[in-house]
PDB file of the backbone (N, CA, C, O) and the ligand in Angstrom, with CONECT records:
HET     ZN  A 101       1
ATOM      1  N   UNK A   1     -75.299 117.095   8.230  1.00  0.00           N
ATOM      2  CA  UNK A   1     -74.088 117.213   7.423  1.00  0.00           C
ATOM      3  C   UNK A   1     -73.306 118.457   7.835  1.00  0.00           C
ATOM      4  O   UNK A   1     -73.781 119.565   7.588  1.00  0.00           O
ATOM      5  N   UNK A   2     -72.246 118.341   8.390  1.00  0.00           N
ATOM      6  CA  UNK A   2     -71.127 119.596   8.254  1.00  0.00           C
ATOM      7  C   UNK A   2     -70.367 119.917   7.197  1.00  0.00           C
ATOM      8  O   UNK A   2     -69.553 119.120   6.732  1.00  0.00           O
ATOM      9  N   UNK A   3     -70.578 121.238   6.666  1.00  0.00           N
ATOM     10  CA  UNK A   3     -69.848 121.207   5.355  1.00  0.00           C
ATOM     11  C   UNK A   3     -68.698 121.753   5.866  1.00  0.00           C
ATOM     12  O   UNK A   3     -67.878 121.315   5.059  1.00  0.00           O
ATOM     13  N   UNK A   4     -67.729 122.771   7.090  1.00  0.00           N
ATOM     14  CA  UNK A   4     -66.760 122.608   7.235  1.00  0.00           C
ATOM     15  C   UNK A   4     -66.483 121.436   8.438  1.00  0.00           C
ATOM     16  O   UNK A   4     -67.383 121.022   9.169  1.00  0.00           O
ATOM     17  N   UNK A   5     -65.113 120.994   8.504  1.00  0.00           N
ATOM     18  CA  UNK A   5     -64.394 120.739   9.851  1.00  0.00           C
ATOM     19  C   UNK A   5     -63.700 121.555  10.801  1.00  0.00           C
ATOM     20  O   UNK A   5     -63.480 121.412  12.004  1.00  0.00           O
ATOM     21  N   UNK A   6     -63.310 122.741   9.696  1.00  0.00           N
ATOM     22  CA  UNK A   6     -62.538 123.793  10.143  1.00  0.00           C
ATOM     23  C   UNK A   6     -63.020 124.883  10.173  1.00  0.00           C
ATOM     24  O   UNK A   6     -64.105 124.924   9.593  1.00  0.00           O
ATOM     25  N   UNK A   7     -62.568 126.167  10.765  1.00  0.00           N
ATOM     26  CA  UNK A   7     -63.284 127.176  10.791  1.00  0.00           C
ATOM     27  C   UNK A   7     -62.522 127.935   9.642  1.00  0.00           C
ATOM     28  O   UNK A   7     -61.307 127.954   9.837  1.00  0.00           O
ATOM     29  N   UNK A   8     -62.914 128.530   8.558  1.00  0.00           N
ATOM     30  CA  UNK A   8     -62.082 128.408   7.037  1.00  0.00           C
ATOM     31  C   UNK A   8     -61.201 130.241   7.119  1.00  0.00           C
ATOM     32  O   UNK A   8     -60.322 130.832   6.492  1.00  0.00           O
ATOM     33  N   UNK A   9     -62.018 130.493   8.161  1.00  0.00           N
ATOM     34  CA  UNK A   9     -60.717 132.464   8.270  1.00  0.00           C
ATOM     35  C   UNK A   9     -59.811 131.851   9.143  1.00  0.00           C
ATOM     36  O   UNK A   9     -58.730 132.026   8.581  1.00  0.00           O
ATOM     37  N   UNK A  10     -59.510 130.954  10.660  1.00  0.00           N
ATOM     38  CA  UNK A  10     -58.238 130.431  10.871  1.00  0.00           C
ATOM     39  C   UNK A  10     -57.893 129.656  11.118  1.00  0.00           C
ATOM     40  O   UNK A  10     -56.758 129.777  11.577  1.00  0.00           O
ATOM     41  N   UNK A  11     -58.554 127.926  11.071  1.00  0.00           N
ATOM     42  CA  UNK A  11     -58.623 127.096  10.301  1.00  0.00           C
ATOM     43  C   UNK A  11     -58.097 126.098  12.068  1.00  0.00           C
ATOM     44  O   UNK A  11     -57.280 125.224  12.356  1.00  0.00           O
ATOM     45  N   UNK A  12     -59.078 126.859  12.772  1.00  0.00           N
ATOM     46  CA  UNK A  12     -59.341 125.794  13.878  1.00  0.00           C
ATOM     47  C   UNK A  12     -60.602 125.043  14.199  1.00  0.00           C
ATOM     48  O   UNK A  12     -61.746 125.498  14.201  1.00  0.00           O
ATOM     49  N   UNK A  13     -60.264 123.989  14.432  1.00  0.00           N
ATOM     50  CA  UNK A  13     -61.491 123.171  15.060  1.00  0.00           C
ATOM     51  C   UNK A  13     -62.865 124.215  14.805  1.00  0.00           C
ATOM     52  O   UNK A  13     -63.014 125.435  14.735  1.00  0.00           O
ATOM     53  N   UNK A  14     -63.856 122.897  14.700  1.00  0.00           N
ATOM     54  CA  UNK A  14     -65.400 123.685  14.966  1.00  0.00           C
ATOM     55  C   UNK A  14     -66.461 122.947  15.988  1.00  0.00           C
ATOM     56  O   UNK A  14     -66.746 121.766  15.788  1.00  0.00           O
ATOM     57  N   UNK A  15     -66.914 123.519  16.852  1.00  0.00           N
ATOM     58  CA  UNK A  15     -67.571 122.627  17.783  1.00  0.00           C
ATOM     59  C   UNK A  15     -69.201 123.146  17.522  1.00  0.00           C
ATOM     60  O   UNK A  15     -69.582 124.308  17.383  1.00  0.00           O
ATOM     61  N   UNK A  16     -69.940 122.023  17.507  1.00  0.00           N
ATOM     62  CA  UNK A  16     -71.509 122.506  17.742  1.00  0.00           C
ATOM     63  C   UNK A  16     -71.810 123.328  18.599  1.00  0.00           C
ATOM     64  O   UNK A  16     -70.939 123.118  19.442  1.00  0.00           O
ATOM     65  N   UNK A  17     -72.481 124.183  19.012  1.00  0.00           N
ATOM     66  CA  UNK A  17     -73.000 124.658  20.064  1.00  0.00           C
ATOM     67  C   UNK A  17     -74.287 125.649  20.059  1.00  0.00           C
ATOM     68  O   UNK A  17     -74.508 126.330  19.057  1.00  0.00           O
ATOM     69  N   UNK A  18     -75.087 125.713  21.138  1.00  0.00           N
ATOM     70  CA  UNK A  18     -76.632 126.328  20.701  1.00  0.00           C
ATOM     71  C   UNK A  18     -76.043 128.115  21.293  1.00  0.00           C
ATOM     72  O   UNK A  18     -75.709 128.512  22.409  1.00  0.00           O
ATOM     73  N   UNK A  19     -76.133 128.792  20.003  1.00  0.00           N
ATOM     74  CA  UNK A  19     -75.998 130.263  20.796  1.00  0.00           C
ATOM     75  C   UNK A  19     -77.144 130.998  20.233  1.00  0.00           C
ATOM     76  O   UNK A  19     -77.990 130.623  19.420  1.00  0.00           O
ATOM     77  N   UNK A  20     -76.947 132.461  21.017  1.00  0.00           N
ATOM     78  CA  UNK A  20     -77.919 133.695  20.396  1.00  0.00           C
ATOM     79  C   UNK A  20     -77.541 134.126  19.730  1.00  0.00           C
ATOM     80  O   UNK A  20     -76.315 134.215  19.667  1.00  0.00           O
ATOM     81  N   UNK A  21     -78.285 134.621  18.889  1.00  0.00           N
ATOM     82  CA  UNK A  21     -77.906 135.533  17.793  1.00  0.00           C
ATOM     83  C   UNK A  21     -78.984 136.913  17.699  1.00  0.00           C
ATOM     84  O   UNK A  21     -80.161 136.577  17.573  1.00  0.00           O
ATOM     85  N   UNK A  22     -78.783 138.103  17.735  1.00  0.00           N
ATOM     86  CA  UNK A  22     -79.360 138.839  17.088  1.00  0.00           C
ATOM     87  C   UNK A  22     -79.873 139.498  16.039  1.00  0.00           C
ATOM     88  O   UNK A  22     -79.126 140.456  15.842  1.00  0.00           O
ATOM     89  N   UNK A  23     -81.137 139.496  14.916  1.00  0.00           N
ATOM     90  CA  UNK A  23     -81.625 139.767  13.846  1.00  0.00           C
ATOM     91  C   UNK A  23     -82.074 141.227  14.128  1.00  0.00           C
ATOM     92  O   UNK A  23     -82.946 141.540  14.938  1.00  0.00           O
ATOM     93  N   UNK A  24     -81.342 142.097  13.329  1.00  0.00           N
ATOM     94  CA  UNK A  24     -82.271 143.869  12.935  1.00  0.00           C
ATOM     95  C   UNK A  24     -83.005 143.532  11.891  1.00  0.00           C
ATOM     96  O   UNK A  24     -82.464 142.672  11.195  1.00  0.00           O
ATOM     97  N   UNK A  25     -84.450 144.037  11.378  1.00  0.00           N
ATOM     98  CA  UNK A  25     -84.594 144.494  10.591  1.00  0.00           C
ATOM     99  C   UNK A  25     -85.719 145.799  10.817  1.00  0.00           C
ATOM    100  O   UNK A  25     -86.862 145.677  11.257  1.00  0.00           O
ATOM    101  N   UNK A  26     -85.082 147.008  10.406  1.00  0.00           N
ATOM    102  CA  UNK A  26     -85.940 148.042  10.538  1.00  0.00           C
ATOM    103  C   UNK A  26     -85.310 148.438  11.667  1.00  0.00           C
ATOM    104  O   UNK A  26     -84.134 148.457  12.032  1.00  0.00           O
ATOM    105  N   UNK A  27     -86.645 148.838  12.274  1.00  0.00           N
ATOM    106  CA  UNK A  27     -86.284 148.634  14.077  1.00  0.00           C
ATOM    107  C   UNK A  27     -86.044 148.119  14.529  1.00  0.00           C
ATOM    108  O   UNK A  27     -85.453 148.311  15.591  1.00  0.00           O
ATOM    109  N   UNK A  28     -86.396 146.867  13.938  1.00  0.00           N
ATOM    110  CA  UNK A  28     -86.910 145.654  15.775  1.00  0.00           C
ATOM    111  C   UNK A  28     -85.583 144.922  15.306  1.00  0.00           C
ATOM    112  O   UNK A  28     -84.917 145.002  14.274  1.00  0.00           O
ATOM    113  N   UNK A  29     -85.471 144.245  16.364  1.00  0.00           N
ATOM    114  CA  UNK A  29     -84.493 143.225  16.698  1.00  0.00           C
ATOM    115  C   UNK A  29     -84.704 141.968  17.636  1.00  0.00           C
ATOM    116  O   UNK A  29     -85.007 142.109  18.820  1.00  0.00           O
ATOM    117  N   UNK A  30     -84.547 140.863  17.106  1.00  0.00           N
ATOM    118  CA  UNK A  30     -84.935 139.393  17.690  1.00  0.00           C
ATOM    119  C   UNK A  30     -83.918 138.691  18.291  1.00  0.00           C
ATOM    120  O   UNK A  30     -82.743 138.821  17.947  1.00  0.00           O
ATOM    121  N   UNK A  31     -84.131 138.269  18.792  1.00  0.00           N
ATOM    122  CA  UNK A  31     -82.981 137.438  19.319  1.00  0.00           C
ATOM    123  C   UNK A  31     -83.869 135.744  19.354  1.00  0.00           C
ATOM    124  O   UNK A  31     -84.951 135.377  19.812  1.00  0.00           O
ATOM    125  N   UNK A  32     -82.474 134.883  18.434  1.00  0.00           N
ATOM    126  CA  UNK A  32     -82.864 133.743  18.181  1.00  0.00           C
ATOM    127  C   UNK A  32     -81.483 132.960  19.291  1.00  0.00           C
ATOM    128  O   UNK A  32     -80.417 133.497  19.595  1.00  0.00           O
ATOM    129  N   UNK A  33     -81.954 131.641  19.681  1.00  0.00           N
ATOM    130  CA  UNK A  33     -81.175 130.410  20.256  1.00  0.00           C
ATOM    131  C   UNK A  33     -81.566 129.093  18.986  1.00  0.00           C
ATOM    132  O   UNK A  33     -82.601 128.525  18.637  1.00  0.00           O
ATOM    133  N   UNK A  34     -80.007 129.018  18.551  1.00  0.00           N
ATOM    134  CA  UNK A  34     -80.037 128.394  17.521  1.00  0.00           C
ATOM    135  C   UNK A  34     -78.436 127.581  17.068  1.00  0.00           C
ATOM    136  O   UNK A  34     -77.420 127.944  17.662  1.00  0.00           O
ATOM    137  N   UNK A  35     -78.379 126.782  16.279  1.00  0.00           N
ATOM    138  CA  UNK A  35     -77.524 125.907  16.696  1.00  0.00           C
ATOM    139  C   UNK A  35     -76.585 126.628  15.620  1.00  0.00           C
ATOM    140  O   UNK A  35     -76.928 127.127  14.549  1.00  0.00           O
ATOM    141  N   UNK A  36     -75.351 126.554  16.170  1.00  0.00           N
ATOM    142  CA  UNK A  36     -73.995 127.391  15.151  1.00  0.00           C
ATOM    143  C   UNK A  36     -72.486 126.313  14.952  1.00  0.00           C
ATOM    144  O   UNK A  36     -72.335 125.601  15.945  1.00  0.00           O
ATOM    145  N   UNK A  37     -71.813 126.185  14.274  1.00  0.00           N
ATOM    146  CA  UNK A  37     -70.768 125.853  14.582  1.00  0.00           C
ATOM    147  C   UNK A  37     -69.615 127.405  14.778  1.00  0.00           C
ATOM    148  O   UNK A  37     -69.442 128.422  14.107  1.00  0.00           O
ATOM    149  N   UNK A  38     -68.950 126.781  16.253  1.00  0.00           N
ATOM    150  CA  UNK A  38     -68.467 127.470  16.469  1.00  0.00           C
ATOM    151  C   UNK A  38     -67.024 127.423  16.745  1.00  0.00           C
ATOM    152  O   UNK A  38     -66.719 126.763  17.738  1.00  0.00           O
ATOM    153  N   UNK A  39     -65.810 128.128  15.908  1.00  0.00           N
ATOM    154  CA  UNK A  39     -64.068 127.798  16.356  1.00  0.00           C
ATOM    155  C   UNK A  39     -64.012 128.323  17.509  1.00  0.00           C
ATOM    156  O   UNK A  39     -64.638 129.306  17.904  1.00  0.00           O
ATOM    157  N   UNK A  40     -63.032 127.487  18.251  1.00  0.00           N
ATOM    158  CA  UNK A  40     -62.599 127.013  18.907  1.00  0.00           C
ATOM    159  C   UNK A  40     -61.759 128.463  19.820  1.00  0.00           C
ATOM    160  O   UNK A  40     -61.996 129.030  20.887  1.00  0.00           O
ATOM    161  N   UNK A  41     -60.611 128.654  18.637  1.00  0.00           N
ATOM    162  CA  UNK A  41     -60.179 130.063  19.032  1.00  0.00           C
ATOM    163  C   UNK A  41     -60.897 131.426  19.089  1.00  0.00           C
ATOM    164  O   UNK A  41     -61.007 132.150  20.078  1.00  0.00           O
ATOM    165  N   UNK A  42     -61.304 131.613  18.013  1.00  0.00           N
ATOM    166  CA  UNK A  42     -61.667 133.239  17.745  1.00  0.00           C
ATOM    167  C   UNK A  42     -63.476 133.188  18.237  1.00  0.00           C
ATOM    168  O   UNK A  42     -64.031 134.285  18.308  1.00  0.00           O
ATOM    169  N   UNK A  43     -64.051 132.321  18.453  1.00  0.00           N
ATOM    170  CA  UNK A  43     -65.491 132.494  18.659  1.00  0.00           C
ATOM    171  C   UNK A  43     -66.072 132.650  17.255  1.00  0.00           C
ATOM    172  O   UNK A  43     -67.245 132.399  17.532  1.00  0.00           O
ATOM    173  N   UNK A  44     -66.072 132.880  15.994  1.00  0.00           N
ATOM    174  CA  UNK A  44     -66.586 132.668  14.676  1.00  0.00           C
ATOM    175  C   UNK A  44     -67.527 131.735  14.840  1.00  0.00           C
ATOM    176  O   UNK A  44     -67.580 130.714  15.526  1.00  0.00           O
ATOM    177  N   UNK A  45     -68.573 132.475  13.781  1.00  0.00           N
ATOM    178  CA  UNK A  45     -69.547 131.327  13.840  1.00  0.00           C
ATOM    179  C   UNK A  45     -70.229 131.273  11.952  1.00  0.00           C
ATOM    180  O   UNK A  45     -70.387 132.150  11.103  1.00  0.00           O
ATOM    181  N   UNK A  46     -70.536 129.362  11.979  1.00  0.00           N
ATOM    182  CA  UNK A  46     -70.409 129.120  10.672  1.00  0.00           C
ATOM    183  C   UNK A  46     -72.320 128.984  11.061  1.00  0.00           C
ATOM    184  O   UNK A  46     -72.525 128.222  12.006  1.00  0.00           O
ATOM    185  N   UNK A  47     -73.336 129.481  10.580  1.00  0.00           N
ATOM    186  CA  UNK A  47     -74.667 128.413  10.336  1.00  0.00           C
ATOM    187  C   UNK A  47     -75.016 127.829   8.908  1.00  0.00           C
ATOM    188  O   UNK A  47     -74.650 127.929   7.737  1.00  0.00           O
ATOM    189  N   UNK A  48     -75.573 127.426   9.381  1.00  0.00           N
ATOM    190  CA  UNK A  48     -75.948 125.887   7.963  1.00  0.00           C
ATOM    191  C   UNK A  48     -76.742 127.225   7.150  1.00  0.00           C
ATOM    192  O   UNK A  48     -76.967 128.361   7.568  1.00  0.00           O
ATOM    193  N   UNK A  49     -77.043 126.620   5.894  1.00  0.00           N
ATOM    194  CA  UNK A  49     -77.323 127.401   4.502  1.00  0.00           C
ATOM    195  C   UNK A  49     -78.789 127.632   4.666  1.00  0.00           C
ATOM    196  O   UNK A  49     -79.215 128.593   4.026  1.00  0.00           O
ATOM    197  N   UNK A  50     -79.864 126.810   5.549  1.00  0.00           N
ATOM    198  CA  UNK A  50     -80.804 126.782   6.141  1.00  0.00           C
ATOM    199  C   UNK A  50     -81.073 128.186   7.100  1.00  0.00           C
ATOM    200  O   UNK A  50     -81.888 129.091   6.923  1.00  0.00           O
ATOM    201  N   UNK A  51     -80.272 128.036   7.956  1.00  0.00           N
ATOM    202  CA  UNK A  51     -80.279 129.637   9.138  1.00  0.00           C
ATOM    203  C   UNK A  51     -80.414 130.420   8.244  1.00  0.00           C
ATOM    204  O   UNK A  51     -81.469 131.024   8.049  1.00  0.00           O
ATOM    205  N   UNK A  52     -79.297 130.559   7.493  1.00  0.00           N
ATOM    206  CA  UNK A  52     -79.040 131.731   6.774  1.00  0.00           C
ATOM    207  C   UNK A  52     -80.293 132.475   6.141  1.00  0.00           C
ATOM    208  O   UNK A  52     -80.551 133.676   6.052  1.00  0.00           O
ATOM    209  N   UNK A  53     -81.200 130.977   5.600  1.00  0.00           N
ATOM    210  CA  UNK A  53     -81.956 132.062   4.627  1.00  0.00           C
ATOM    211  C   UNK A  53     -83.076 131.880   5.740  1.00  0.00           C
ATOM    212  O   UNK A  53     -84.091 132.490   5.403  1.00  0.00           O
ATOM    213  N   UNK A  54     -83.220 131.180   7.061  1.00  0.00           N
ATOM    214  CA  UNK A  54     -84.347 131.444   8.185  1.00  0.00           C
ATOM    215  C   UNK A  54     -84.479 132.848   8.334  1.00  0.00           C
ATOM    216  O   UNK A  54     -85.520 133.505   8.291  1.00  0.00           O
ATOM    217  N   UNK A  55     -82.906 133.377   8.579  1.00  0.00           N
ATOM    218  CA  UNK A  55     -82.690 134.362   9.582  1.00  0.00           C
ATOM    219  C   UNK A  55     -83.126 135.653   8.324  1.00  0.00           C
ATOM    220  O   UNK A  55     -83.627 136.726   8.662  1.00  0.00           O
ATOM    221  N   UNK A  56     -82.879 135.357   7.145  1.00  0.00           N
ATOM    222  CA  UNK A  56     -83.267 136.624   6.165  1.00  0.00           C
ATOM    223  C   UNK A  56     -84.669 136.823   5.903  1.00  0.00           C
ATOM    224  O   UNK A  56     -85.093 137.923   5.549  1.00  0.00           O
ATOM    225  N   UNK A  57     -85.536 135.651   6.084  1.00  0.00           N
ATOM    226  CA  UNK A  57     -86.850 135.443   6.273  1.00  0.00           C
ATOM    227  C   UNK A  57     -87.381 136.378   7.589  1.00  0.00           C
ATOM    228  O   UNK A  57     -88.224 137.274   7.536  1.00  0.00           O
ATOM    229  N   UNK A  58     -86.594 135.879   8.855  1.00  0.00           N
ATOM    230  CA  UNK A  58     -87.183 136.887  10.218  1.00  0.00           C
ATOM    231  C   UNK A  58     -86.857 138.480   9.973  1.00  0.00           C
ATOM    232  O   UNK A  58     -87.632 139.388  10.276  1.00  0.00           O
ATOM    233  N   UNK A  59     -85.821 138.616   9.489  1.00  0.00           N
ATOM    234  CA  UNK A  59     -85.553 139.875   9.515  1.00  0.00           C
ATOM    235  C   UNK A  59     -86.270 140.874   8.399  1.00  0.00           C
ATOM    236  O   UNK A  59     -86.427 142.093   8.472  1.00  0.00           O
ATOM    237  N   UNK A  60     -86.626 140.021   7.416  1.00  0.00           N
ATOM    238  CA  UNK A  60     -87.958 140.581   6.356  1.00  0.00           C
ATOM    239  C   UNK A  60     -88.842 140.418   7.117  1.00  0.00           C
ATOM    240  O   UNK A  60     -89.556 141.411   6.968  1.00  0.00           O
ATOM    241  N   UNK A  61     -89.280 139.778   7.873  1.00  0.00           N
ATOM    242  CA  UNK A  61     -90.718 140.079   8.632  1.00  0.00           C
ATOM    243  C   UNK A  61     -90.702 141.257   9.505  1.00  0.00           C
ATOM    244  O   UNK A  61     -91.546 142.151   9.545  1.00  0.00           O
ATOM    245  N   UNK A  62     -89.472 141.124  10.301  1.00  0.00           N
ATOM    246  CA  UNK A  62     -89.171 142.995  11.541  1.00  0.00           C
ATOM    247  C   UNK A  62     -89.392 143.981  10.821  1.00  0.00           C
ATOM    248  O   UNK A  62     -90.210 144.826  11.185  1.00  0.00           O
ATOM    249  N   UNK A  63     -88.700 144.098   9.616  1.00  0.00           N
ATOM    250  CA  UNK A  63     -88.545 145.004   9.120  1.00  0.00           C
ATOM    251  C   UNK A  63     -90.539 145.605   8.000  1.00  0.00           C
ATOM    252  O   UNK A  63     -90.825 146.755   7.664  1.00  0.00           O
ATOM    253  N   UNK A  64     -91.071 144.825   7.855  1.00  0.00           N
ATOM    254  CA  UNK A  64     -92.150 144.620   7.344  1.00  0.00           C
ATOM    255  C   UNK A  64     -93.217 144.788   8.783  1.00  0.00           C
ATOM    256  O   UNK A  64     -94.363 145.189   8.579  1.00  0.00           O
ATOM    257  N   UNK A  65     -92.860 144.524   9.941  1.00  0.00           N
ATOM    258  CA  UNK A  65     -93.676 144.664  11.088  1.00  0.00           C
ATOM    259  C   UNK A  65     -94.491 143.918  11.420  1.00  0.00           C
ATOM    260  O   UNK A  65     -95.432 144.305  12.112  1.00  0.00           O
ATOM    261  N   UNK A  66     -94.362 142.581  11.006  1.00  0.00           N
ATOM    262  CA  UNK A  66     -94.817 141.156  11.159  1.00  0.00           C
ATOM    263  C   UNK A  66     -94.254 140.542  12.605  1.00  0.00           C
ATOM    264  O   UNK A  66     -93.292 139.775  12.647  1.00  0.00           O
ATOM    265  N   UNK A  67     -94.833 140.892  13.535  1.00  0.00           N
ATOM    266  CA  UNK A  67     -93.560 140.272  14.401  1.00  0.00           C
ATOM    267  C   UNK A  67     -95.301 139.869  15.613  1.00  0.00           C
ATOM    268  O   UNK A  67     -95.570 140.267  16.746  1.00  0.00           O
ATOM    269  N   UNK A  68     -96.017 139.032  14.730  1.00  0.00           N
ATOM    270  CA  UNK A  68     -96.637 138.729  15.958  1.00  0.00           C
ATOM    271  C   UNK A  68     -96.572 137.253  15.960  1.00  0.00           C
ATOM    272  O   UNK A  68     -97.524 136.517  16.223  1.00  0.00           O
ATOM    273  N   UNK A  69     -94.828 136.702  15.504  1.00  0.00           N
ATOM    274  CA  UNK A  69     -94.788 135.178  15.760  1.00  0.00           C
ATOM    275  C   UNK A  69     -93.682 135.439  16.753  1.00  0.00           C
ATOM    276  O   UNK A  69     -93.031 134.473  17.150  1.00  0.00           O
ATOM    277  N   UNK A  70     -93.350 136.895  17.283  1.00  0.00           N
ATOM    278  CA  UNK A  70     -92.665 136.739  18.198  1.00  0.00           C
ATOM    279  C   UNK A  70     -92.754 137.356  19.176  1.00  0.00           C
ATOM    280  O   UNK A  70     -93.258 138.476  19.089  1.00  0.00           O
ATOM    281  N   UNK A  71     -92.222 136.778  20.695  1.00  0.00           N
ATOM    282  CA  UNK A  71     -92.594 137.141  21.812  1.00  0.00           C
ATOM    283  C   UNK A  71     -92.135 138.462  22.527  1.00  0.00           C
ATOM    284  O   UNK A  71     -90.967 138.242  22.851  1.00  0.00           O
ATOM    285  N   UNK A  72     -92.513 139.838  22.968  1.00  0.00           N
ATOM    286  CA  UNK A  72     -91.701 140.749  23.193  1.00  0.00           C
ATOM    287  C   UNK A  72     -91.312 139.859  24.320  1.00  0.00           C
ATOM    288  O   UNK A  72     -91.732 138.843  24.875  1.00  0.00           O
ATOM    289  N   UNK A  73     -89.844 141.097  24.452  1.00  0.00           N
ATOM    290  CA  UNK A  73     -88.831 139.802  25.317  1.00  0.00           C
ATOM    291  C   UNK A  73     -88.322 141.894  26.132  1.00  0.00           C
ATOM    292  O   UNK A  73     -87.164 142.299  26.030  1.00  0.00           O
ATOM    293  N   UNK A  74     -89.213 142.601  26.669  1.00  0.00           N
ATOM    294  CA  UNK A  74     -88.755 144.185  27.143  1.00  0.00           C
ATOM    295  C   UNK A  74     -88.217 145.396  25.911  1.00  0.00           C
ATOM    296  O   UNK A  74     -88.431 145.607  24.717  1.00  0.00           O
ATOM    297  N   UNK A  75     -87.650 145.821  26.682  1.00  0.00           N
ATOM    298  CA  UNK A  75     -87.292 147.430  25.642  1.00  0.00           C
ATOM    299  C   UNK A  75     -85.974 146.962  25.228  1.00  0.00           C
ATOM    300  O   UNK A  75     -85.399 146.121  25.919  1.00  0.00           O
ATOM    301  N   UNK A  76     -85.274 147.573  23.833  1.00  0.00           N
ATOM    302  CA  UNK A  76     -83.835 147.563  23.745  1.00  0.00           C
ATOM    303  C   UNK A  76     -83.497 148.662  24.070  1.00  0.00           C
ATOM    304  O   UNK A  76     -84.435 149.443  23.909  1.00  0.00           O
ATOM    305  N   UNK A  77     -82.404 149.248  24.547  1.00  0.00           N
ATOM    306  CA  UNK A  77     -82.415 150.365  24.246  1.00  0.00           C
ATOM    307  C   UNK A  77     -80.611 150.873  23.645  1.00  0.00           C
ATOM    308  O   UNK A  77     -79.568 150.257  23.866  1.00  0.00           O
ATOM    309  N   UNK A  78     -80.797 152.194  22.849  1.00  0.00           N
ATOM    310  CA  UNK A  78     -79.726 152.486  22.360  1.00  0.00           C
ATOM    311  C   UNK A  78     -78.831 153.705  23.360  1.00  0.00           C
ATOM    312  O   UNK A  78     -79.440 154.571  23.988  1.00  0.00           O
ATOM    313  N   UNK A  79     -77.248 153.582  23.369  1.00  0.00           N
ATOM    314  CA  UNK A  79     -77.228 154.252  24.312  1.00  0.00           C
ATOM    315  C   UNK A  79     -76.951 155.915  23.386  1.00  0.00           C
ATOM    316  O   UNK A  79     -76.527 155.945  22.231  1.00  0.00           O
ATOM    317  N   UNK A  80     -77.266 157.052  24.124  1.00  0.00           N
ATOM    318  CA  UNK A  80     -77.229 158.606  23.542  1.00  0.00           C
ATOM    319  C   UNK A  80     -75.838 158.799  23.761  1.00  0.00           C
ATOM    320  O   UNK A  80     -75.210 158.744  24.818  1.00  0.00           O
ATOM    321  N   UNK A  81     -75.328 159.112  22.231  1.00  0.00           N
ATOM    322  CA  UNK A  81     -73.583 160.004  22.800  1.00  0.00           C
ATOM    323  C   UNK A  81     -73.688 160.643  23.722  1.00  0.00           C
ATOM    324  O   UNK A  81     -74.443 161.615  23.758  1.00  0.00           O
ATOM    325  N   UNK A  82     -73.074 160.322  24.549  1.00  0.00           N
ATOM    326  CA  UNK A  82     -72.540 161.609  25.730  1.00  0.00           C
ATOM    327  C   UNK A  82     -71.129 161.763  25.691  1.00  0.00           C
ATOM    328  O   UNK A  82     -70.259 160.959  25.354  1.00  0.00           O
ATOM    329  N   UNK A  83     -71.011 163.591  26.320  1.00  0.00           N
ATOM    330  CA  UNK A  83     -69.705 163.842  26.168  1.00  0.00           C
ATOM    331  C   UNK A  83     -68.349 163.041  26.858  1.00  0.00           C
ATOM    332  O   UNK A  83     -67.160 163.076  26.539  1.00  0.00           O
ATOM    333  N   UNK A  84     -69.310 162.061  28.309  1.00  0.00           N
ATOM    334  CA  UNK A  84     -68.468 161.313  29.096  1.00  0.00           C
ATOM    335  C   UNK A  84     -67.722 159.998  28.326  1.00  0.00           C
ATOM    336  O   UNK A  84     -66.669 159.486  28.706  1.00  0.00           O
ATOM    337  N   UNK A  85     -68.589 159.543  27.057  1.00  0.00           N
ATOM    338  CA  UNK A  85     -68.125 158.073  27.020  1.00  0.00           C
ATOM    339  C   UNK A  85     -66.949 158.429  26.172  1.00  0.00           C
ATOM    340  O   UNK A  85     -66.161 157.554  25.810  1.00  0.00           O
TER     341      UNK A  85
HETATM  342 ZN    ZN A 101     -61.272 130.975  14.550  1.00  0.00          ZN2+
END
């Protein structure tokens, strides 16, 4: 079921499509491939009412340090102010 057709902030088209998404919680950060609707123009993305509360579920687990249903995937890293950037 799609509950929009439109993308409802500027009210273009919405196309299926499988993207990444990134989850913080705490430290860690996950990266999920997962299905979004996505407009057309601006790149916005709508997920079903399902993701939503998946993704609040994973990110209570990072943040809790439960993360041995997921695969390390390397280091993140953050970049240090420097006076150059
Ligand atoms: Zn849009």
């Amino acid at each position: 079921m799609r509950p929009f057709e439109k993308y409802p902030v500027c009210g273009w088209d919405l196309v299926e499509k499988k993207v990444e998404t990134l989850l913080r919680g705490g430290a860690h950060t996950a990266v999920l491939k997962v299905r979004a609707e996505v407009c057309l123009r601006c790149g916005g993305r709508l997920y079903s009412q399902e993701m939503v509360w998946r993704f609040e579920e994973i990110k209570a687990k990072l943040k809790r340090q439960e993360t041995a249903e997921f695969k390390p995937m390397g280091l993140s890293f953050e970049m240090v102010q420097s006076g150059r950037l």
